[in-house]
C-alpha positions as CSV (number, residue, x, y, z in Angstrom):
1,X,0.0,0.0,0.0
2,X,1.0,3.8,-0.4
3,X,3.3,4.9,2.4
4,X,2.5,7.5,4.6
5,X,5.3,10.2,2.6
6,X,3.3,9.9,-0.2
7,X,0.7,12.5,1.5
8,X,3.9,15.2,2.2
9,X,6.2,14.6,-0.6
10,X,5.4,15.1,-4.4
11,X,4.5,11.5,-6.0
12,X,5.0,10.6,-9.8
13,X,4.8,6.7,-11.2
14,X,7.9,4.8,-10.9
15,X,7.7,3.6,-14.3
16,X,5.3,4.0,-17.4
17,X,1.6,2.1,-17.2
18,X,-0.5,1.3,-20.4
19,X,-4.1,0.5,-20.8
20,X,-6.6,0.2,-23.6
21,X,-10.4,0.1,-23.9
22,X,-13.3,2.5,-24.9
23,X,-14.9,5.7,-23.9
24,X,-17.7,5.6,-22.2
25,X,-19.6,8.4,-24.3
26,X,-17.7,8.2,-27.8
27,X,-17.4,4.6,-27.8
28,X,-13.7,5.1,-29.5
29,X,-11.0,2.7,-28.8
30,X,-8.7,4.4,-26.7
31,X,-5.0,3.8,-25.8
32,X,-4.0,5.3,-22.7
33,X,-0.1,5.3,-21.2
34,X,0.6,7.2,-18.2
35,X,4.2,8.0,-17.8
36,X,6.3,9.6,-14.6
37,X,7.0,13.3,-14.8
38,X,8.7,15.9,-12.8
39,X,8.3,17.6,-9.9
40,X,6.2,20.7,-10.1
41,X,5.0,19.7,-13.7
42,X,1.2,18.7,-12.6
43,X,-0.8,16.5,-14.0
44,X,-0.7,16.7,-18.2
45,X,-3.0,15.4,-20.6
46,X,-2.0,14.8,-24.4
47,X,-3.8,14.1,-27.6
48,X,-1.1,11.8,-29.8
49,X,-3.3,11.6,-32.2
50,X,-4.2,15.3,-33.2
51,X,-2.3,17.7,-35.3
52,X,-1.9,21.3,-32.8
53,X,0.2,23.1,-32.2
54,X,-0.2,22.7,-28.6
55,X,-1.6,18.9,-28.0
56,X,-1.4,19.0,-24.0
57,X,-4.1,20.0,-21.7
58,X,-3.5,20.9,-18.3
59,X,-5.7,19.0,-15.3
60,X,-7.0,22.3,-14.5
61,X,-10.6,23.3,-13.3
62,X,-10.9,26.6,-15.3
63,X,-9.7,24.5,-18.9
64,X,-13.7,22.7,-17.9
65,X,-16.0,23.6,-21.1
66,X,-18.7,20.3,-20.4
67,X,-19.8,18.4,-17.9
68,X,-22.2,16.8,-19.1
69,X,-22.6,13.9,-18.0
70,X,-18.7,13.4,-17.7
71,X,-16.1,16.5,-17.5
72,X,-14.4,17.8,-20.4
73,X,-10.9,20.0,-20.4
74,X,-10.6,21.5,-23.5
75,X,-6.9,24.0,-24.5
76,X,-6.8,27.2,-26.2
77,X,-5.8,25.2,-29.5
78,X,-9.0,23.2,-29.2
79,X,-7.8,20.0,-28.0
80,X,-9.7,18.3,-25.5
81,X,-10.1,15.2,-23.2
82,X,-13.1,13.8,-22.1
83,X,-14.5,11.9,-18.9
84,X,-11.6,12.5,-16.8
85,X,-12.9,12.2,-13.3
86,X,-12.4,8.7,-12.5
87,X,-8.5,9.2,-13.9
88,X,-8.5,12.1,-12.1
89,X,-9.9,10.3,-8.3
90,X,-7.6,7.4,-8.9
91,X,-4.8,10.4,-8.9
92,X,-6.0,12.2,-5.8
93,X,-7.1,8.9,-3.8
94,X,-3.3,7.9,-4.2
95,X,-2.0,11.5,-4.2
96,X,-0.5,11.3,-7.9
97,X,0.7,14.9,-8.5
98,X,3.3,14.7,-11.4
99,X,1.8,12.5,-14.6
100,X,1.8,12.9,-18.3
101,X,-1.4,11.1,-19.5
102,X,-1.1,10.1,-23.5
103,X,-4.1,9.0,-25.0
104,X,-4.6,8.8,-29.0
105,X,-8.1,9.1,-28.5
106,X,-10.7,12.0,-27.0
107,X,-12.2,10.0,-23.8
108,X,-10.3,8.3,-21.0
109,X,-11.1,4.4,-21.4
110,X,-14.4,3.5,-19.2
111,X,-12.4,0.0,-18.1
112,X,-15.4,-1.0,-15.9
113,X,-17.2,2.6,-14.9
114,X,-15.3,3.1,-11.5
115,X,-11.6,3.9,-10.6
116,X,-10.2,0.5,-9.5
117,X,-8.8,-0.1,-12.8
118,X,-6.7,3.2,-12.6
119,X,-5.7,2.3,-9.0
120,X,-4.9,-1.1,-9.7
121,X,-2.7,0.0,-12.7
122,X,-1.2,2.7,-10.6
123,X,-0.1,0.3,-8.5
124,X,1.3,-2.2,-11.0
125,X,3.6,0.9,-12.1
126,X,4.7,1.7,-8.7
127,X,5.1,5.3,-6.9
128,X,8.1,7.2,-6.5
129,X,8.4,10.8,-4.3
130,X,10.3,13.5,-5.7
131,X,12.2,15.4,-2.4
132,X,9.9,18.4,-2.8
133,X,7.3,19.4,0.2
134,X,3.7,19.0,-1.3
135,X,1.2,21.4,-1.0
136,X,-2.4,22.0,-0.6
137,X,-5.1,24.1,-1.0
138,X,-6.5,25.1,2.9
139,X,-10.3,26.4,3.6
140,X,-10.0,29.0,5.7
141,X,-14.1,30.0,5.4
142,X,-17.0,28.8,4.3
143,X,-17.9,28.9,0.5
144,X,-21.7,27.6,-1.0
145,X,-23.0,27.5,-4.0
146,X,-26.1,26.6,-5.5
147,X,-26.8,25.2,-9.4
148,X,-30.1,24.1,-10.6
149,X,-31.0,23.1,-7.0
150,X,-28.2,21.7,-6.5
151,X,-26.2,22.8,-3.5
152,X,-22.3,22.4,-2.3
153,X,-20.7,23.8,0.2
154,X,-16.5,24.1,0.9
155,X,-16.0,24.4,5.3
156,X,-12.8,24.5,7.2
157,X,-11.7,21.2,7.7
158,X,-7.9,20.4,8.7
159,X,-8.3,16.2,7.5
160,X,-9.6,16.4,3.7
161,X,-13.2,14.7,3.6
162,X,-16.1,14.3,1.0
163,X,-19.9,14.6,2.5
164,X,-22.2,13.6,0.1
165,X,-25.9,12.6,-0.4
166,X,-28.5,11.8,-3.3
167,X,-32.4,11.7,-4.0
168,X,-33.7,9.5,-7.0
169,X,-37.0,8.7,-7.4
170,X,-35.9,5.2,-7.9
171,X,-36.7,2.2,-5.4
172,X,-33.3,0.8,-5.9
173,X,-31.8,4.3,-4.9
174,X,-33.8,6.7,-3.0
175,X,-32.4,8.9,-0.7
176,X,-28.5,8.0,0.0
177,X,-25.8,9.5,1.8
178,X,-22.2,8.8,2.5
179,X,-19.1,10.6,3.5
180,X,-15.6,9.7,4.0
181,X,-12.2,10.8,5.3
182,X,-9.7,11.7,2.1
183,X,-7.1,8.7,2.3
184,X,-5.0,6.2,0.5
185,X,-6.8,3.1,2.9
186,X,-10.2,4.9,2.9
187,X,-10.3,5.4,-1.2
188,X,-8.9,2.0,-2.1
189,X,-10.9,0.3,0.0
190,X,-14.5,2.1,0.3
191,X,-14.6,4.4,-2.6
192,X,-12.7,3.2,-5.4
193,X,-15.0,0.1,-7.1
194,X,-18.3,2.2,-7.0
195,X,-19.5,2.0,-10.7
196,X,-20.8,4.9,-12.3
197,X,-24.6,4.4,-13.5
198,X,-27.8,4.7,-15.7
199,X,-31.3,3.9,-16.4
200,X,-31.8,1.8,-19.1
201,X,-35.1,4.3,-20.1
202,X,-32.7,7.0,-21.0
203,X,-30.5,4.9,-23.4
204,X,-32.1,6.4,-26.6
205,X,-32.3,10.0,-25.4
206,X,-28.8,9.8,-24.5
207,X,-27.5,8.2,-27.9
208,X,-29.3,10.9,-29.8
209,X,-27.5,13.8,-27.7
210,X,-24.1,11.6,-28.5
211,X,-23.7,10.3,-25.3
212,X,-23.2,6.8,-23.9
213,X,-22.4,5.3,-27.3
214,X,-19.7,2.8,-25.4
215,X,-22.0,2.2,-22.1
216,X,-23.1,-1.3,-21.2
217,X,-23.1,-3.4,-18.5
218,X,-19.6,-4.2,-18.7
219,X,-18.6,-0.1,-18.0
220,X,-21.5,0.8,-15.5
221,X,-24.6,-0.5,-13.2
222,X,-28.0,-0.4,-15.5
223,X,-31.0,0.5,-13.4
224,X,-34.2,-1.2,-15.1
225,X,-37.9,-1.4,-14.3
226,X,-37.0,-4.7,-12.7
227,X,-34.0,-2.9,-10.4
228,X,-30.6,-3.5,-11.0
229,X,-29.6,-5.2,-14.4
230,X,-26.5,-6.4,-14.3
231,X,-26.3,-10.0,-13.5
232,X,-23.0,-9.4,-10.4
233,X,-25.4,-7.3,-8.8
234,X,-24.1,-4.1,-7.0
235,X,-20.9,-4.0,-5.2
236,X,-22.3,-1.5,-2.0
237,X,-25.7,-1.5,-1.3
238,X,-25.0,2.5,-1.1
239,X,-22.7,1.9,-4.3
240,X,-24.7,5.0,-6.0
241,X,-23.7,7.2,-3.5
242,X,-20.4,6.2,-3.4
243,X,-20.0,6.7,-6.6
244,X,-20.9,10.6,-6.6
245,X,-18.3,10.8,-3.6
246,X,-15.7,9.7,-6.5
247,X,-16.4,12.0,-8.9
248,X,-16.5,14.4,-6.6
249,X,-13.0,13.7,-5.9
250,X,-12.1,13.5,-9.2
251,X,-13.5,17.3,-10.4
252,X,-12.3,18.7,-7.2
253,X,-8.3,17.6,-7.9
254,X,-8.8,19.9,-11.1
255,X,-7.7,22.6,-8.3
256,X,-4.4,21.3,-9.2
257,X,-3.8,20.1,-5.4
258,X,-5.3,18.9,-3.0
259,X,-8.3,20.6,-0.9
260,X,-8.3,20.4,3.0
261,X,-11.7,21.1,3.5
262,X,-14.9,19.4,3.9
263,X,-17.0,19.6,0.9
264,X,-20.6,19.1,1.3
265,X,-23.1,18.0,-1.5
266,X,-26.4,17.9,-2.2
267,X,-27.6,15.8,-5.3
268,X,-23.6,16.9,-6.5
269,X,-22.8,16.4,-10.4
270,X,-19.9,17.4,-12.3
271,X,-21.2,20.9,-13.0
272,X,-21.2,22.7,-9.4
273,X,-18.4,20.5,-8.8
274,X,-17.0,22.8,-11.1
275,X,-19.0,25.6,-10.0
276,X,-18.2,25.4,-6.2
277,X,-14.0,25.2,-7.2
278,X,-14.4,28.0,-9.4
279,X,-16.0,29.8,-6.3
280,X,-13.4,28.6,-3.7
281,X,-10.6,29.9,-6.2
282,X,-12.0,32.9,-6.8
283,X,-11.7,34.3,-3.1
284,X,-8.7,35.0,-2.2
285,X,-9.7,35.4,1.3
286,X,-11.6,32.1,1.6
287,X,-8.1,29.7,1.0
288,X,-4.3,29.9,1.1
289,X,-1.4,27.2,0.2
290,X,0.2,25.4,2.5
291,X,2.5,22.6,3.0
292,X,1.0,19.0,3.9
293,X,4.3,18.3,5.7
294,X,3.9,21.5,7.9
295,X,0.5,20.6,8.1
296,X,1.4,16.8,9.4
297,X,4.0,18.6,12.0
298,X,1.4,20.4,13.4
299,X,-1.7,18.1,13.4
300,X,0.4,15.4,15.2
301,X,0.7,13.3,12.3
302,X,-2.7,12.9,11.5
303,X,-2.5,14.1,7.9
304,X,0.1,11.8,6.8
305,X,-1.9,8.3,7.9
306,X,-3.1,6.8,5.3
């Protein structure tokens, strides 16, 4: 498992990591290779197959032009990638800073609809820390926002942690909350496998927008008249909820570090994900950088178990 200096210290892959498979909206066949990088570099997106001038696209919440359905970072020179935030919660539940992510395709591979696959490859590569203090991005005051009656809310927090909760009007669903404590342990183990999700009724509706041409049962749970679809069953009985508390984690490391704050949700989707980090940002007075080592010091370790 990750050890604890991985929290404090700037972590890249210890070698390069390939996978393969198809977007979960385009349905293209996508090869993906994620390869170490250094220190301070972020996390970098490039389109091998397109002829720009400027191929990469910064992990960064203000390059977000869609989210629908999935979130979209699109450059100044038009190239874009899509459905990052499972990549992206793979990255912060391991806290990944430094990766160059090729892909000759437009959509991160689905693999199987949750962030396992990432975590597992992640692992398969191995981690290294550079010797460079890592920082994050502190709350210092609340900071709410509201979308389409949707609601999410950043609070002072010093441990990282994700509150969220859900209302469908589905049987199999209804009314589901979950929160959980930021951590290596607590994401692989709790957070990671949740599936993303869809009702088989809107299958059509979303093929006509251009959506969901590579979704099956293979890449996400399908929610039927009957319940749940697929034949495995679910893998949480709350694994809907679950699954929101990934994403959220996903859009949320667009910040380009990670947030120690609670964030709070109410029926949370990838737009005021978006929404409430563009918010946070934007107030100079509501965050400030620090460093997760100084943090650790100070805390009594508490930051650096995971």
């Amino acid at each position: 498992m990750v050890r604890a200096a991985f929290l404090t210290e700037r972590t890249t892959l210890a070698q390069p990591a390939v996978c393969a498979g198809i977007g979960l909206h385009t349905g293209a066949r996508v090869r993906m290779v994620l390869k170490p990088a250094s220190a301070g570099s972020g996390i970098m997106f490039e389109r091998t197959d397109l002829d720009l001038a400027d191929r990469r696209i910064p992990a960064r919440y203000d390059l977000v032009r869609s989210t629908d359905l999935g979130t979209t970072i699109i450059n100044e020179d038009g190239a874009s990638v899509s459905t990052v935030e499972h990549l992206m919660a793979a990255f912060a539940g391991l806290g990944v800073d430094d990766v160059l992510v090729e892909l000759d395709g437009p959509e991160i591979p689905a693999m199987d609809g949750s962030s396992m696959p990432f975590i597992e490859l992640l692992q398969h590569a191995g981690l290294k820390t550079h010797p460079v203090p890592r920082r994050a991005i502190r709350v210092l005051k609340p900071v709410e926002v509201e979308l389409g009656g949707r609601r999410a809310v950043f609070l002072p927090s010093v441990q990282p942690a994700i509150d969220v909760s859900i209302d469908f009007d589905n049987a199999v669903i209804g009314r589901q909350q979950y929160r959980f404590e930021v951590s290596p342990k607590a994401f692989c183990e709790d957070i990671a496998a949740a599936r993303t999700f869809g009702f088989r009724r809107d299958y059509e509706t979303l093929l006509k927008a251009g959506l969901a041409r590579g979704g099956s049962m293979d890449n996400a749970i399908v929610l039927d008249d009957s319940g749940v679809a697929n034949p495995e069953g679910l893998r949480f009985a709350d694994e809907f909820v679950r699954h929101k508390a990934l994403d959220a984690l996903g859009d949320l490391y667009l910040a380009g570090a990670p947030i120690l704050g609670l964030y709070q949700a109410s029926r949370p989707g990838h737009g005021i994900n978006n929404v409430a980090v563009r918010a946070l940002l934007a107030d100079a007075s509501a965050y400030k950088m620090v460093s997760l080592s100084e943090m650790a010091e100070t805390s009594g370790g508490r930051m650096a178990r995971g």
